[in-house]
Every structure is written in structure tokens, then in C-alpha cells.
N, C-alpha and C positions, 0 to 999 in steps of 0.2 A: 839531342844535344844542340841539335839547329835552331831549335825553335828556343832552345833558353838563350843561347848567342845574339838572336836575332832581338828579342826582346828585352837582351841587356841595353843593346846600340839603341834600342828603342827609350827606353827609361836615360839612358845617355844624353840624347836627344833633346830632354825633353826642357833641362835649364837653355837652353840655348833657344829654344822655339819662345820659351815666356820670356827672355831679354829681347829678342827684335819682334815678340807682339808686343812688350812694353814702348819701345821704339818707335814702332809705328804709330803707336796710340799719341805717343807724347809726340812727333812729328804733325800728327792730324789737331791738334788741339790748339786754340788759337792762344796767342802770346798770354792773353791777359790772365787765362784759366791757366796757363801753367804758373804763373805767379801766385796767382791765389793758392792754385796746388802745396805748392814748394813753401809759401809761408804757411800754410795750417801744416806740414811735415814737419819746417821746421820748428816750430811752434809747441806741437803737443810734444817733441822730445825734447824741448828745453822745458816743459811745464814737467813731465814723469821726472828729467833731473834734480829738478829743484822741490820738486814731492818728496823724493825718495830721500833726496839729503836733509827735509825737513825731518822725513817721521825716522830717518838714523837718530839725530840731534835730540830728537823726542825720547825716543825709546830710553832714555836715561841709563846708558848701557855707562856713561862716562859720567865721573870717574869709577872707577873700580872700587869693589866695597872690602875685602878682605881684612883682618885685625890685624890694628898695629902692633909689628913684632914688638914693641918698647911697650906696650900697655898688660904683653903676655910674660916677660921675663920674671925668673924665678930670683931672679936679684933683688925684686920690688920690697922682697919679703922682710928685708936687711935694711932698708930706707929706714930712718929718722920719722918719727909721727908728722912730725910738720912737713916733711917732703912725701909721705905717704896722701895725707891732704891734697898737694900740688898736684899729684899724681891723678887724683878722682878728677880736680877742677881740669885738667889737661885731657883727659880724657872726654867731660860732659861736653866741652866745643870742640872736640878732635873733629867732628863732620861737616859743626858749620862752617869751620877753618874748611876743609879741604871745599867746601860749595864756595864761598869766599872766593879762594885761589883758582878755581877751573876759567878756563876761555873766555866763557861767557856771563862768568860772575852772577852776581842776583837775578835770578829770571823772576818772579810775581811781579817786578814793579817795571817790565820792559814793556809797557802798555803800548810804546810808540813802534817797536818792532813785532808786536804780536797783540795787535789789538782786542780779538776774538778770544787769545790763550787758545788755540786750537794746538798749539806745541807747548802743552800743558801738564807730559808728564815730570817733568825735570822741576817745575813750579811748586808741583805738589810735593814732590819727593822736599826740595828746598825751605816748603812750609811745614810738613811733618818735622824736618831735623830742628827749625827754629820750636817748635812747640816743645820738642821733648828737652832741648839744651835750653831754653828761658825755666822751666819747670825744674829744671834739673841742678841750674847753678843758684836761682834763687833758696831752694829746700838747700843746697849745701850750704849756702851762706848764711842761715837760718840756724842751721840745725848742729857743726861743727865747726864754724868757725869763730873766736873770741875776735870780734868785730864789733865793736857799739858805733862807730863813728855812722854820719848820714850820708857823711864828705868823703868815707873811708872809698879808694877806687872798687874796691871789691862790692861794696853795697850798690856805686853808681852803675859799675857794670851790670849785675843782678835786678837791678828794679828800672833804670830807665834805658842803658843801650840793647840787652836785648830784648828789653821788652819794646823797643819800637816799633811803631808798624811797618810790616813786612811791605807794603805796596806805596811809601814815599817814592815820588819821582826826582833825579837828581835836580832838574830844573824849578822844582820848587822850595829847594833849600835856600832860598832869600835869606829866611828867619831862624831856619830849622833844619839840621844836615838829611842829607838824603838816606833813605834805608843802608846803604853798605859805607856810608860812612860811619854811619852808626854803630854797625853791627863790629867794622875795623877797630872802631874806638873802645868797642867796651874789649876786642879781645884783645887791645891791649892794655885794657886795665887790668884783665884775669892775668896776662901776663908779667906785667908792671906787680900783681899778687904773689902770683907765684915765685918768682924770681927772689922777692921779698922775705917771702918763707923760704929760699932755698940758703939766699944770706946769712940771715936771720942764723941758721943752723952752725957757723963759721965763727961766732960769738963767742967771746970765754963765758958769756954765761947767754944764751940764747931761751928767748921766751918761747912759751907755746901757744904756737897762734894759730895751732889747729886741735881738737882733742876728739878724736873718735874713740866712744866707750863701746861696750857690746849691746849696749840698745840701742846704738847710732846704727848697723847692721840693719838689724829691722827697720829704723826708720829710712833707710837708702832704701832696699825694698820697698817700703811701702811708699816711697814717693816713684818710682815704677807703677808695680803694679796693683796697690792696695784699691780694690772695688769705690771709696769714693777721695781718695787723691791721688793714684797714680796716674803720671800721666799716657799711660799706656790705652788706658779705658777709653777715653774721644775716639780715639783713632778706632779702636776695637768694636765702638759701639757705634761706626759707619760703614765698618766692615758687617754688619749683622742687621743691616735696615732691610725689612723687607723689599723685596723688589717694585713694587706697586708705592712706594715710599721715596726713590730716587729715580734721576733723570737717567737714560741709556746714554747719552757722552757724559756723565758724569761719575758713570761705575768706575775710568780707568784711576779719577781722582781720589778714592777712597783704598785703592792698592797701593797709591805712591806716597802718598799722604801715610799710610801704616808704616810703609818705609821705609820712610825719612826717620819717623820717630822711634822702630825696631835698633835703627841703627845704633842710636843714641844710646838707645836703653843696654846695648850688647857692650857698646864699649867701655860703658861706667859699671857694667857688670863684671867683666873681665879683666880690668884693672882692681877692682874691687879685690877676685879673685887673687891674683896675683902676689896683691901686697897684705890678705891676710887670711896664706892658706889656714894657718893651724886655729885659727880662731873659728874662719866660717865653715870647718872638716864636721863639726857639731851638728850643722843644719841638713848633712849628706849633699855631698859634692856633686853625685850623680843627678840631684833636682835642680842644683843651678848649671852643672852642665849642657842636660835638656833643655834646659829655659836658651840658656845661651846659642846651642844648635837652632831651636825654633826661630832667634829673634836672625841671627845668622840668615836663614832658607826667606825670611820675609823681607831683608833687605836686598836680597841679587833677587827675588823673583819678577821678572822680569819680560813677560812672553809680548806676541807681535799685535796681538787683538786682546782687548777685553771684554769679554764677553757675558751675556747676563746668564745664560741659563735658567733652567727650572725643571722642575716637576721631574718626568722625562725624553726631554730636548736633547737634539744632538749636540748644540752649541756647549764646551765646557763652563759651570758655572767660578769664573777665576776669583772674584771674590770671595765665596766661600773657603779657597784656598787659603788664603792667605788670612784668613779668619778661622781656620786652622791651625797655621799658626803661631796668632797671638795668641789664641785660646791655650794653646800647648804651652808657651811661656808664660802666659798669666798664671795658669793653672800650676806650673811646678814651681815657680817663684812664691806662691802660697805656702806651697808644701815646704819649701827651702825655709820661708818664714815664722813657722809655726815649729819646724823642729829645733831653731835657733831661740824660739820666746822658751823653748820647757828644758 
């Protein structure tokens, strides 16, 4: 019992013995070396601070992806055709709106605060969700809405604000607005649209200025997923490049970049859903569910490394996850498609 007492005081001891051999060390050490000391101390913890608060910021944990309750409601079902419409169009920029509205707004085109894009995933994720909502509002404006004008806001929104380029700096809008002025302006021409159709409905006699038939269905599908126009495939077909085919910092831009565009593709699915169960029940509900879960797991996935993996390496290969995936909703959004065509 002595010898474990003795050796506790001993281990007691022993922070007190390393502060005054610290003490003496830093007492012996001439002025100039404790300075230099004290700023590489303080130095490398303010460089881990501002590391650490970069790759939070990165890690594109923010904002939060979850469906909008309003895009899921079983009330959708009872909407007006032409607000059924409003409904999909509010849905295909529901993500670019909520990137818009975040902190730190447009990130591709912040060249002067991230020269390198070394805080690159939030970028990508931001360029995924413009690819799938430019593809997405143009095929609706195309495909269901009675629109001829060129001047009509819904045509200008669709063919020139989001199709702007993603990477205008605001300082070169001399001539030409800057990417989120752009982007502001067409989503409020989709709204300045919608609003319009929602009017429009309030008429003693109100025109229809949206007509979804049951081959409009299929074609909403197939501008997703259809092997050569949905826009789902880009994204899918850089989740599936061989490894000897892509740069190693460039695996984590082909997760976020899926992303971005999963997200798009979930919500215009789910409003979809929403406002015509009993029509699309024909195609089995269980295959665009799945699709919907799949597109759901590829917009929050999310981990701290990305990693290449192969063959078998311990390294998780995360790409292929999430090429997983799309493959999962690609693949049951076919099958949703084909039982809807017969």
C-alpha cells in the first residue's frame, strides 16, 4: 500500500517538476528567442483557427438540405392547373433561391476571396444546383407553359438570367450585371411568372397558362433523368470517370457538383409528387419514392475527406458512393417512366 501511495505523490509530482523545468528553460533563453518562440506559438494557433473555420465553411454542411414542407403537402393535389404549374416553377429554383439567400451568397465567382477555390465545396455544390434549375426551368418553359413571347419574363428568366455565367465578378458589371445580380433578377421574373398565374386564377374567366397533359409526366422525367437530356447524366457521368481520368483535389468537386443537382432534381420531383398523386399512382409510387430517397442521401452526403479509393485500399472510395446514388434514382426514375408510357 506504501509503495502505490508513494508513487501516486510521485506521478503528483510530476506537472509541477515540468512547469518550473519550463520556467527555467524560458528564464535561460535570451530575450530575442523567447519572441521568436511566442510568435511561431502564436502564429500556428491562429493559422489551425482559421484552417479549421475555413474547411467548417467548406464542408457545405450550411444551409440545411431537408424538403420543403410546402412542396410535400397533400393540399397541392386541389390547386388549379395553373397554380399546379407555379408550383413545379417554385420548386426548380427552391435551391438556387435558398444559395442566393445564405451568408455568403454566390461563391464560383468570389475569385478575390478564394483565389485557388481551395474552399471549393460549397462552389461546386452552388454550380450543380444552377445546372439542374437552368435545365429545369428552361424544359418547363418549353414544354408546359403557353408562352410565345421572347420579351415574356418567364422566356427571359429561362434562356438568359439563369443561364448566365456562373463566374461574373460584381466589379465587371460596367456593361453587364454581375452573376447574382443575374441570377436575383430572373428569380424574379419566375416570380413576377408565378404570381401572374396565381392572379390570373382570381378572373371571372382566367386563361390557362399552364397545361400539364399526361405526357408532360414523362417529359418532366425525362428532362431529369432521360440517358441523353436529363440533366442528371453530367453530374453522374463525373461521378463514374475512372480514377486515372481525374485530378485527386478534384474527386471532392464531382460529389458536390452531384449534389447540387440531386437536390434540384428531388424537389421538382416531390412537388411533382404532391400535386398529381392520382395521375402518377400508374407509374408505381414505390419507384419514384426510391428515386426520391436516392436523390435525398446524395444531397446531405457529406463526410470530412474525400477520398479516391480503389482496387483494395483502405482509403473509402466516396465517389463511387454517391454514384451509387444517382444510379439508384436514375435507374428507378426509368422504371417510374416506362410504367407511366404503357
Amino acid at each position: 500500500m506504501s509503495k502505490i501511495l508513494g508513487l501516486l505523490n510521485l506521478l503528483a509530482g510530476i506537472p509541477g517538476q515540468i512547469y518550473r523545468l519550463s520556467e527555467w528553460t524560458y528564464n535561460f533563453l535570451p530575450e530575442k528567442l523567447k519572441i521568436v518562440i511566442i510568435s511561431v506559438f502564436v502564429t500556428s494557433i491562429m493559422f489551425t483557427l482559421i484552417a479549421y473555420s475555413g474547411f467548417q465553411v467548406d464542408r457545405a454542411v450550411y444551409p440545411t438540405n431537408p424538403v420543403n414542407k410546402f412542396f410535400e403537402q397533400k393540399e397541392n393535389a386541389n390547386l388549379s392547373e395553373n397554380n399546379k404549374g407555379a408550383l413545379l416553377y417554385m420548386a426548380a429554383v427552391h435551391q438556387l433561391r435558398k444559395e442566393m439567400d445564405t451568408s455568403l451568397g454566390w461563391c464560383p465567382n468570389d475569385k478575390a476571396l478564394n483565389p485557388f477555390s481551395h474552399l471549393d465545396n460549397r462552389c461546386q455544390r452552388q454550380l450543380g444546383v444552377r445546372h439542374g434549375a437552368r435545365r429545369a426551368v428552361i424544359a418547363l418553359s418549353e414544354e408546359i407553359t403557353k408562352v410565345g413571347e421572347d420579351e415574356h419574363p418567364l422566356t427571359k428568366a429561362a434562356h438568359e438570367g439563369i443561364s448566365s455565367s456562373p463566374y461574373r465578378w460584381a466589379w465587371m458589371g460596367l456593361f453587364e450585371g454581375s452573376t447574382e445580380e443575374e441570377y436575383e433578377n430572373a428569380i424574379a421574373k419566375l416570380d413576377k411568372f408565378t404570381q401572374l398565374v396565381i392572379d390570373n386564377d382570381n378572373l371571372d374567366q382566367p386563361k390557362k397558362l399552364v397545361d400539364i397533359r399526361s405526357t408532360d409526366f414523362v417529359t418532366i422525367i425525362d428532362i431529369i433523368a432521360d440517358e441523353k437530356r436529363g440533366f442528371l447524366q453530367e453530374p453522374y457521368g463525373k461521378l463514374t470517370a475512372r480514377n486515372n481520368e481525374i485530378l485527386y483535389f478534384k474527386l471532392d468537386d464531382t460529389v458536390y457538383y452531384a449534389a447540387g443537382s440531386a437536390l434540384v432534381a428531388r424537389d421538382l420531383l416531390v412537388a411533382l409528387k404532391s400535386a398529381y398523386p392520382e395521375d402518377l399512382d400508374r407509374g408505381g409510387m414505390f419507384n419514384l419514392d426510391v428515386a426520391i430517397d436516392a436523390l435525398s442521401a446524395a444531397g446531405r452526403y457529406n463526410p470530412y475527406w474525400i477520398s479516391r479509393g480503389a482496387d483494395d485500399s483502405m482509403p473509402k472510395d466516396h465517389r463511387a458512393k454517391v454514384q451509387q446514388y444517382m444510379s439508384d434514382a436514375i435507374k428507378y426514375l426509368t422504371k417510374f417512366r416506362d410504367s407511366l408510357r404503357t
